[in-house]
mmCIF entry with sequence, helices, sheets and N, C-alpha, C, O atoms, coordinates in Angstrom:
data_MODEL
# 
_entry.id   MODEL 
# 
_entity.id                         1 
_entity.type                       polymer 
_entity.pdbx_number_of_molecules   1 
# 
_entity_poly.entity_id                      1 
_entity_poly.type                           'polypeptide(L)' 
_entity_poly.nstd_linkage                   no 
_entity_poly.nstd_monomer                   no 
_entity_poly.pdbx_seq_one_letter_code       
;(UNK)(UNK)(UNK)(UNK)(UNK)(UNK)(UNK)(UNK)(UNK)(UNK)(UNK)(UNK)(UNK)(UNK)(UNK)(UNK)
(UNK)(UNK)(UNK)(UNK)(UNK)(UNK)(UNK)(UNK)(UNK)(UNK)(UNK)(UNK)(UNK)(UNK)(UNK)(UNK)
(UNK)
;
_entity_poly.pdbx_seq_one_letter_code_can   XXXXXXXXXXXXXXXXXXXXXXXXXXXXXXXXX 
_entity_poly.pdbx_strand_id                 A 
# 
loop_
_entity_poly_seq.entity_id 
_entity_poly_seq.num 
_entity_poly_seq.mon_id 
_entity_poly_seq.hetero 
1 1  UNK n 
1 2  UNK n 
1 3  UNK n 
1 4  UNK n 
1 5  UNK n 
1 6  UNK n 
1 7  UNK n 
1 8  UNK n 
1 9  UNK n 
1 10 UNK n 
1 11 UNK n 
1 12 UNK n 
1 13 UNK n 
1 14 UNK n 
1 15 UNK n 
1 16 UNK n 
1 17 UNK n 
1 18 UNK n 
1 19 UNK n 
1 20 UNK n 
1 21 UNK n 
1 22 UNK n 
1 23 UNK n 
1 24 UNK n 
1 25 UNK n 
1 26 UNK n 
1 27 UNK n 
1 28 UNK n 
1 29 UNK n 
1 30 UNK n 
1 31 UNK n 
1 32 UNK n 
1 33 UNK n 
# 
_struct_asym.id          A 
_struct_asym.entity_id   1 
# 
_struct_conf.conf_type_id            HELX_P 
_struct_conf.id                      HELX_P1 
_struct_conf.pdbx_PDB_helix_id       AA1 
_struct_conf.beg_label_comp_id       UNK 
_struct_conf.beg_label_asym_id       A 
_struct_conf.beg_label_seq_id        2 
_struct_conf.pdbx_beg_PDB_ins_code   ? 
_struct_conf.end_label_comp_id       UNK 
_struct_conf.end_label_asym_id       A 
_struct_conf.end_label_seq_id        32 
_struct_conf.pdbx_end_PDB_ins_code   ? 
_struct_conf.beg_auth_comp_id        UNK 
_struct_conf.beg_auth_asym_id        A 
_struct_conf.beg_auth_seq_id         2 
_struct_conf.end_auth_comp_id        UNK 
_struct_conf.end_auth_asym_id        A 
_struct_conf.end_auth_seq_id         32 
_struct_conf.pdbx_PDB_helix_class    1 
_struct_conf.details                 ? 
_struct_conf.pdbx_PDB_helix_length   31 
# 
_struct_conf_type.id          HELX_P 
_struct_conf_type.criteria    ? 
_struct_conf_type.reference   ? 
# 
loop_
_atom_site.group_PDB 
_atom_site.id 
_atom_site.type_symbol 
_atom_site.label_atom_id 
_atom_site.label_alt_id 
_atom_site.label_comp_id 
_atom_site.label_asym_id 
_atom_site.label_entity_id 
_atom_site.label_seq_id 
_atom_site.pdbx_PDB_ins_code 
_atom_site.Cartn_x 
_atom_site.Cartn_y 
_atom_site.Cartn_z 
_atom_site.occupancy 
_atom_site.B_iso_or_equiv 
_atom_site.pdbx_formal_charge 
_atom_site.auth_seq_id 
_atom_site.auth_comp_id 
_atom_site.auth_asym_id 
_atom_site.auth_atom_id 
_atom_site.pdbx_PDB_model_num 
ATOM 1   N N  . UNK A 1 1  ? 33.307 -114.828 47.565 1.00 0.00 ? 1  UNK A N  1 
ATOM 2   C CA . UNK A 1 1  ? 32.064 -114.303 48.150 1.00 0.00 ? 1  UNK A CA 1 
ATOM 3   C C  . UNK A 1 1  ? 32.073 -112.768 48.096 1.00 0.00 ? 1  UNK A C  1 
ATOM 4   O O  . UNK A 1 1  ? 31.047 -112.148 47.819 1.00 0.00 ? 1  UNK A O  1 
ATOM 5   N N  . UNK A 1 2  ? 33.045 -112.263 48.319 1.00 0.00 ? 2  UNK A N  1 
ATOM 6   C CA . UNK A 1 2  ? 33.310 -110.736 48.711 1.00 0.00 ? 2  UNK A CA 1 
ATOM 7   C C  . UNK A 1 2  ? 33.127 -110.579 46.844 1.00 0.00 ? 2  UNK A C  1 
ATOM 8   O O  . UNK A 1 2  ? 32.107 -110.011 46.454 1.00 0.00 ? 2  UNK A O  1 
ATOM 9   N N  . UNK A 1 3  ? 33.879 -110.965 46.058 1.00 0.00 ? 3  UNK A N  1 
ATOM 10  C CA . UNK A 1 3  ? 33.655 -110.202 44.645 1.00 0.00 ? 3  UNK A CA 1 
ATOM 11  C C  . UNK A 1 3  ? 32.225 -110.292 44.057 1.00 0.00 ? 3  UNK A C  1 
ATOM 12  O O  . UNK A 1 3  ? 31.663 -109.446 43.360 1.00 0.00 ? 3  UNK A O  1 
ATOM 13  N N  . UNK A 1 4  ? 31.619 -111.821 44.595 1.00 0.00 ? 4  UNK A N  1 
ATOM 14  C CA . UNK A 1 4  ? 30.275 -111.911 44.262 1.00 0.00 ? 4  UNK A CA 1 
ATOM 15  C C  . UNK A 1 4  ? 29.344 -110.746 44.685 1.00 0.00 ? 4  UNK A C  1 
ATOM 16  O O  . UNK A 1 4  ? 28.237 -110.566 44.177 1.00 0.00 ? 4  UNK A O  1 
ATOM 17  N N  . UNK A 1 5  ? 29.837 -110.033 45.578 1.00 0.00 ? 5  UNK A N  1 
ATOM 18  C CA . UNK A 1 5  ? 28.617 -108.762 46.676 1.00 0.00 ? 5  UNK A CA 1 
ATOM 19  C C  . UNK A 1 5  ? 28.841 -108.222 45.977 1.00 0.00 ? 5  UNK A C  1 
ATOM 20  O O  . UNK A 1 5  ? 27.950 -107.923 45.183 1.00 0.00 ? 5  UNK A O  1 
ATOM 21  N N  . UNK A 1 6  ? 30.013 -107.784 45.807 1.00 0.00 ? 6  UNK A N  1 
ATOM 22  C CA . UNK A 1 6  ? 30.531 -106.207 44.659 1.00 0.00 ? 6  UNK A CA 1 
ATOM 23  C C  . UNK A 1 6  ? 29.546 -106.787 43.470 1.00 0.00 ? 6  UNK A C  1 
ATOM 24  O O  . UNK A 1 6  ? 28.497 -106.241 43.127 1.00 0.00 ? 6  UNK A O  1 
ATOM 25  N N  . UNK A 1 7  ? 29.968 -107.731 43.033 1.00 0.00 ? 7  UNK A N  1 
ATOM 26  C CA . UNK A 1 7  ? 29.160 -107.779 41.557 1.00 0.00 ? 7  UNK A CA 1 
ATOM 27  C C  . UNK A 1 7  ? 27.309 -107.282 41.798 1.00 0.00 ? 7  UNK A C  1 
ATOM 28  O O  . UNK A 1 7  ? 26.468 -106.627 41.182 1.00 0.00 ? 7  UNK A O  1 
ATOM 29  N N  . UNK A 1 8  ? 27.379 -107.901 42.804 1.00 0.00 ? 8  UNK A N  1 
ATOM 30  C CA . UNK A 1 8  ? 25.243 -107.819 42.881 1.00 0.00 ? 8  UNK A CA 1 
ATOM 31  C C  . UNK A 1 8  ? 25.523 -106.333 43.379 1.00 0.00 ? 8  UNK A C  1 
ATOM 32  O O  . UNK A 1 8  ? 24.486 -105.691 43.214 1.00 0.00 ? 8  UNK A O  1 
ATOM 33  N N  . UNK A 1 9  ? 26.441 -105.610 43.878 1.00 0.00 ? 9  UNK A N  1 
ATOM 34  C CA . UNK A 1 9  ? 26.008 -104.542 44.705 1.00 0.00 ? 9  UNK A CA 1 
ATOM 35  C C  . UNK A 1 9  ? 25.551 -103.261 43.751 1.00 0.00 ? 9  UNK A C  1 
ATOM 36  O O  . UNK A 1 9  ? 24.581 -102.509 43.835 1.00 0.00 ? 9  UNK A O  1 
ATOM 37  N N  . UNK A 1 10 ? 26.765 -103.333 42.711 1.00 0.00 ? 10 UNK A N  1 
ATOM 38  C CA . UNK A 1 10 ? 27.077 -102.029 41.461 1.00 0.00 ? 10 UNK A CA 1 
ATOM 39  C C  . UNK A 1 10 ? 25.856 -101.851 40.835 1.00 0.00 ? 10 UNK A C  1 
ATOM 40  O O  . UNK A 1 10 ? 25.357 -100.726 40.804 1.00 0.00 ? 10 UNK A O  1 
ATOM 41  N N  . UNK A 1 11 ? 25.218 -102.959 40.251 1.00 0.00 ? 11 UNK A N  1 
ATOM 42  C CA . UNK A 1 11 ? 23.634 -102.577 39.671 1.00 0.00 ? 11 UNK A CA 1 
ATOM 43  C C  . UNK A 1 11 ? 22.641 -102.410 40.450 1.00 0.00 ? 11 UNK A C  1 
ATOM 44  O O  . UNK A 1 11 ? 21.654 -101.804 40.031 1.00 0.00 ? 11 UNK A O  1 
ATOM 45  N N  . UNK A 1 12 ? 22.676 -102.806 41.479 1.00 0.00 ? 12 UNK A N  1 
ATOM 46  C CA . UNK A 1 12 ? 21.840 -102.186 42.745 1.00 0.00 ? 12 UNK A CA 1 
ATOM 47  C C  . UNK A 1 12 ? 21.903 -100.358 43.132 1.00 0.00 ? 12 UNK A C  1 
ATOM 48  O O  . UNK A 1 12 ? 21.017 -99.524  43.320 1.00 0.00 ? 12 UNK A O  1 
ATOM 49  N N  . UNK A 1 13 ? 23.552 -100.286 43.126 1.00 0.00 ? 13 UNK A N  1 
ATOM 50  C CA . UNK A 1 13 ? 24.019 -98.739  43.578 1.00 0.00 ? 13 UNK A CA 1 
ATOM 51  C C  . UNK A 1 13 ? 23.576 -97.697  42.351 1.00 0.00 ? 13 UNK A C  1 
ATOM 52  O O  . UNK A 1 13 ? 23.036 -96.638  42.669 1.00 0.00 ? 13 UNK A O  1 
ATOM 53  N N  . UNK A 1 14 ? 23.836 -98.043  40.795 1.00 0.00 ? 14 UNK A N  1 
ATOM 54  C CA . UNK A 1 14 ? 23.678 -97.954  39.398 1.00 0.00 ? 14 UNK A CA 1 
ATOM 55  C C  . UNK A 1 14 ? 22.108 -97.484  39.755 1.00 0.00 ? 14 UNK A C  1 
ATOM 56  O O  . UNK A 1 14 ? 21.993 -96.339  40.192 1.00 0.00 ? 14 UNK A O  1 
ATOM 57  N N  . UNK A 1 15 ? 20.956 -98.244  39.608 1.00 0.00 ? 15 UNK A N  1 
ATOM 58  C CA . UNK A 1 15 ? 19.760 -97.873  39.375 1.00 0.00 ? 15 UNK A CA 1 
ATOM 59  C C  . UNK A 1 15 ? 19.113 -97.491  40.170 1.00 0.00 ? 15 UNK A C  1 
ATOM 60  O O  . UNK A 1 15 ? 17.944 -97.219  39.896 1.00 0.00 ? 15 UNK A O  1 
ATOM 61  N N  . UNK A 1 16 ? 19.815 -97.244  42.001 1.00 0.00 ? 16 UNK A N  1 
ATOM 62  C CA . UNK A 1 16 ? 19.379 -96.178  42.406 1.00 0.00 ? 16 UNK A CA 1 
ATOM 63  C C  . UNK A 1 16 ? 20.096 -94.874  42.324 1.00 0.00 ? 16 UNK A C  1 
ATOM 64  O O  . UNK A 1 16 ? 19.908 -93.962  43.130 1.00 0.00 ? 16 UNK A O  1 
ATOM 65  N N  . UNK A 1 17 ? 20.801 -94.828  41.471 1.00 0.00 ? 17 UNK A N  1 
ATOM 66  C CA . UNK A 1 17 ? 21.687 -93.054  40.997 1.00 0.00 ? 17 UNK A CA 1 
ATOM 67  C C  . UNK A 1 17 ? 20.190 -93.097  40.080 1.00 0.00 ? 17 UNK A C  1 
ATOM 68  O O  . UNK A 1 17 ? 19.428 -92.131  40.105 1.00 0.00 ? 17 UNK A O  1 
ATOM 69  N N  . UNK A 1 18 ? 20.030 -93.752  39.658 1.00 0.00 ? 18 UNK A N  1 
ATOM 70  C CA . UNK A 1 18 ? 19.461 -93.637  38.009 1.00 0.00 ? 18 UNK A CA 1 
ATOM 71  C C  . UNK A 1 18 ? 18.201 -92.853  38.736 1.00 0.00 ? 18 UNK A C  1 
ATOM 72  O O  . UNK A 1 18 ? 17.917 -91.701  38.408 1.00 0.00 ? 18 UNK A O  1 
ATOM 73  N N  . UNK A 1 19 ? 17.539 -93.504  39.653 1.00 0.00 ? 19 UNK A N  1 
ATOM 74  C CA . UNK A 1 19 ? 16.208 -93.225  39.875 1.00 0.00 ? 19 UNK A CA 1 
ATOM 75  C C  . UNK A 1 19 ? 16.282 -92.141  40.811 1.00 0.00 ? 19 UNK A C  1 
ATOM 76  O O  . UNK A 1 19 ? 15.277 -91.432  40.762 1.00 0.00 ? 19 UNK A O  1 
ATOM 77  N N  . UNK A 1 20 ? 17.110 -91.793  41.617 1.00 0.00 ? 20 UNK A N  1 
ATOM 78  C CA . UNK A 1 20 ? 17.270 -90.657  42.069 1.00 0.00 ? 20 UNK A CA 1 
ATOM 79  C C  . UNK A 1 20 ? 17.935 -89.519  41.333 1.00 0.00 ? 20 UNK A C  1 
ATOM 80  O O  . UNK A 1 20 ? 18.341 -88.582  42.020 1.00 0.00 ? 20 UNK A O  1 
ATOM 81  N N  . UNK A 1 21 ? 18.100 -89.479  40.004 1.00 0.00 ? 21 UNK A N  1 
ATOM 82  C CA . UNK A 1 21 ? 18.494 -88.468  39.465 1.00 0.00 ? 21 UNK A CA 1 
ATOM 83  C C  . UNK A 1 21 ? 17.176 -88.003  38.717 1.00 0.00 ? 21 UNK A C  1 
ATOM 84  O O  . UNK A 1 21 ? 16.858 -86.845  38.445 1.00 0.00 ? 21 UNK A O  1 
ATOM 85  N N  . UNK A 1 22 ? 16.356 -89.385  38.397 1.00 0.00 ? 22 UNK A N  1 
ATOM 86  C CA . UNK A 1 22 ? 14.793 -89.023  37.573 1.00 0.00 ? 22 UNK A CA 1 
ATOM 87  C C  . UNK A 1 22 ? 14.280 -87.986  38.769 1.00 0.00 ? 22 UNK A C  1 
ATOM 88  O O  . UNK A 1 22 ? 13.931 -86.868  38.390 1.00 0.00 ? 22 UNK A O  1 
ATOM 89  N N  . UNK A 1 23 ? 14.206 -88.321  40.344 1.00 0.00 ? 23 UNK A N  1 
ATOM 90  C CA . UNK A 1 23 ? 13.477 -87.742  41.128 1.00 0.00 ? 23 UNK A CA 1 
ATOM 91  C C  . UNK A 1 23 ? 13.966 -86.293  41.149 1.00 0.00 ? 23 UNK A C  1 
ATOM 92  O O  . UNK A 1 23 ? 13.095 -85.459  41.397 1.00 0.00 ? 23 UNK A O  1 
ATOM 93  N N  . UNK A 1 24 ? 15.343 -85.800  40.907 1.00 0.00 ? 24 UNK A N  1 
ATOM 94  C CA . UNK A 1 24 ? 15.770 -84.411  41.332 1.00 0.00 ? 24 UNK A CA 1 
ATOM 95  C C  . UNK A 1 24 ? 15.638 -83.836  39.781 1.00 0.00 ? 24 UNK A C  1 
ATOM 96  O O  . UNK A 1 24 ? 15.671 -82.606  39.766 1.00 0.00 ? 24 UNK A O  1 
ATOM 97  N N  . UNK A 1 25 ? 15.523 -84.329  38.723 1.00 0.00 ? 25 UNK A N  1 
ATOM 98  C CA . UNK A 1 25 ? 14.814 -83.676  37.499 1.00 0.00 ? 25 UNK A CA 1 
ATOM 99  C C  . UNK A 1 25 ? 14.021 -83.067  37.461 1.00 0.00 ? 25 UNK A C  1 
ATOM 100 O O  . UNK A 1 25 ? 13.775 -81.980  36.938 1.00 0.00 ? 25 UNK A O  1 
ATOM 101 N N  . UNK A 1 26 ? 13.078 -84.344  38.554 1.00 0.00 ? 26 UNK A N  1 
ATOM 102 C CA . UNK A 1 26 ? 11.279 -83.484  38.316 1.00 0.00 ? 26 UNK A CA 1 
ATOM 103 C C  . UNK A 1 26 ? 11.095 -82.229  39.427 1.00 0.00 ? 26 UNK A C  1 
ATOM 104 O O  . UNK A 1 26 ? 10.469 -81.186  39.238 1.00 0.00 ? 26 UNK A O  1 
ATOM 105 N N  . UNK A 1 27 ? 11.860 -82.656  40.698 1.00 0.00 ? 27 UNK A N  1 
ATOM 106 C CA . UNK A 1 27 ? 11.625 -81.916  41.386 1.00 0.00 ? 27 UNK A CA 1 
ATOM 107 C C  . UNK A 1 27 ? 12.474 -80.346  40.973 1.00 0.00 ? 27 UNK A C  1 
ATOM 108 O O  . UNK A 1 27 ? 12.010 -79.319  41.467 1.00 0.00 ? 27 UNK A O  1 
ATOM 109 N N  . UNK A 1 28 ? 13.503 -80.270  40.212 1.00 0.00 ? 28 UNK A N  1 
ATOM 110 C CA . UNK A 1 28 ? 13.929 -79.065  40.092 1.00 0.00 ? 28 UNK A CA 1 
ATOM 111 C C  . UNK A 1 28 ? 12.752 -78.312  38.354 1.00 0.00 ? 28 UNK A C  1 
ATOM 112 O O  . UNK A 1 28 ? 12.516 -77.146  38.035 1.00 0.00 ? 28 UNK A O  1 
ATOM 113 N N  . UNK A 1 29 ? 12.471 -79.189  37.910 1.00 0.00 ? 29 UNK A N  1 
ATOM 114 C CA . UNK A 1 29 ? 11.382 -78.887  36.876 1.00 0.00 ? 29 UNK A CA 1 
ATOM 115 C C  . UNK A 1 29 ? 10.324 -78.042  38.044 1.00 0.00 ? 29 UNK A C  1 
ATOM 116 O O  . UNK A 1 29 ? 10.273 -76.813  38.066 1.00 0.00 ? 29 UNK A O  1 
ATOM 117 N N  . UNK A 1 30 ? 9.654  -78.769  38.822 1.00 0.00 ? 30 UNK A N  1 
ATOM 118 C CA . UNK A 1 30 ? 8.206  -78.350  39.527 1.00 0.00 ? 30 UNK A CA 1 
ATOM 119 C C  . UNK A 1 30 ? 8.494  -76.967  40.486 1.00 0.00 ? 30 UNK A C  1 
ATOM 120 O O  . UNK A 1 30 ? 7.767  -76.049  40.865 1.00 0.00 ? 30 UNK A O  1 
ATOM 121 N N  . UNK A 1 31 ? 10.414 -77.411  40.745 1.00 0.00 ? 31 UNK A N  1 
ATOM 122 C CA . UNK A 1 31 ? 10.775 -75.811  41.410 1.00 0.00 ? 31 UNK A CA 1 
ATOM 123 C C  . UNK A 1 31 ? 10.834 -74.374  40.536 1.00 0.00 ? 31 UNK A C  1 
ATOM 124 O O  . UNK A 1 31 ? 10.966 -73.266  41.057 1.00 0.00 ? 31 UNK A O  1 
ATOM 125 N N  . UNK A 1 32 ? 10.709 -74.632  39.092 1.00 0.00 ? 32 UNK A N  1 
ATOM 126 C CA . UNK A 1 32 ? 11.178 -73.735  38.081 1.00 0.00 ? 32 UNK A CA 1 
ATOM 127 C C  . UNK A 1 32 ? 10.111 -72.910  37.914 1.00 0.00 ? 32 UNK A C  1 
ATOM 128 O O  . UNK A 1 32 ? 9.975  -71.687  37.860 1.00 0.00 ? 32 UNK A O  1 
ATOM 129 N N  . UNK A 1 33 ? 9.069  -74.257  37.813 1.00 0.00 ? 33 UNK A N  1 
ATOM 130 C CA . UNK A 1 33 ? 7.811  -73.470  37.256 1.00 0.00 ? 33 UNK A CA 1 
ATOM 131 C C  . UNK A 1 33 ? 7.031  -72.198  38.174 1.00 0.00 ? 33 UNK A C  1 
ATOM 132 O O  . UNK A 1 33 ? 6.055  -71.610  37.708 1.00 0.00 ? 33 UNK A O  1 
# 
């Protein structure tokens, strides 16, 4: 059970880095300009 969480957890943790790195892109883009 415990390795099953880890497994669902990593692509959960994974694509919110992902989408919070899109968000500090734009926002340091909109700070530049």
């Amino acid at each position: 059970m415990k390795g099953l969480l880890k497994f669902l957890f990593v692509p959960v943790l994974v694509v919110g880095v992902l989408a919070n790195m899109k968000d500090i892109k734009r926002y340091i883009r909109i700070r530049n300009m």
